[in-house]
ZAMARGU-4260 file (C-alpha; in steps of 0.2 Angstrom, whole numbers, plus 5000, padded with zeros to 4 digits):
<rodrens>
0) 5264/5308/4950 | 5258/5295/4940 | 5241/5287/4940 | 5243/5268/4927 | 5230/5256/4926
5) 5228/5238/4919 | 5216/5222/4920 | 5223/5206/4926 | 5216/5189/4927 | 5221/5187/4945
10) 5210/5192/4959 | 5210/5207/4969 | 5217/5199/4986 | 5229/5190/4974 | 5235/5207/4965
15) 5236/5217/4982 | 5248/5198/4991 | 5258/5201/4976 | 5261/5222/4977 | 5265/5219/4997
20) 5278/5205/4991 | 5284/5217/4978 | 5285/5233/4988 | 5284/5228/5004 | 5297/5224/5017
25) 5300/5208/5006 | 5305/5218/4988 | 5307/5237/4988 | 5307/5240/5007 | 5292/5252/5009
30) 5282/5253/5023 | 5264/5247/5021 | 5253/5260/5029 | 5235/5253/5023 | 5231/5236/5018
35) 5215/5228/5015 | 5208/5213/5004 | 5205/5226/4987 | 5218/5240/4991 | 5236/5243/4997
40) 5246/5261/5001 | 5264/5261/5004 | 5276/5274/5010 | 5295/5277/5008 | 5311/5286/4996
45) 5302/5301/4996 | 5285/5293/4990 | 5274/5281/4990 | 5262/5270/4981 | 5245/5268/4980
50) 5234/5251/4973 | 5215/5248/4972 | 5207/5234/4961 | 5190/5228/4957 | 5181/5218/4950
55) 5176/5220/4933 | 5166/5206/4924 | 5180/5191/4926 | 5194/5200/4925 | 5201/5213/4938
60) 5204/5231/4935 | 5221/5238/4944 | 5225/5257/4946 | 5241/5262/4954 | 5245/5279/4959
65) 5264/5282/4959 | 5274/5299/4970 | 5293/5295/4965 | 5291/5276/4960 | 5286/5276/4941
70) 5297/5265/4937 | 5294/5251/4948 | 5275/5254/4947 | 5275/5251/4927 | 5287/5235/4933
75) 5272/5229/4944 | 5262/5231/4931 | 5271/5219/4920 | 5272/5207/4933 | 5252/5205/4934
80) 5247/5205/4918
</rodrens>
């Protein structure tokens, strides 16, 4: 299990439309089994991944929580900073 954070200058309902696009049915194929406007689980492969944000002065603070998707998490990551 990997837990990774970052801050991001995009906003979290930005940050969570871009982690659906990227491991959802659109990129990595997983199943989304929560969704909201700051937070996102998804479910497949033998794991899953997990993503909150808030809000943290102007910027936004992501954590990701990884079972069996390291790689593509620290990917993510990339993607949003």
């Amino acid at each position: 299990m990997l837990t990774i954070g970052a801050k991001t200058k995009l906003k979290p309902e930005e940050v969570v439309k871009r982690a659906v696009d990227f491991f959802g049915p659109k990129g990595y194929k997983l199943k989304v089994t929560e969704q909201s406007a700051d937070y996102a689980s998804f479910e497949g492969g033998g794991g899953g991944v997990g993503v909150t944000t808030s809000i943290e002065g102007k910027q936004t603070s992501v954590e990701l929580i990884s079972r069996e998707w390291d790689f593509q998490v620290k990917e993510f990551l990339g993607k949003i900073k």
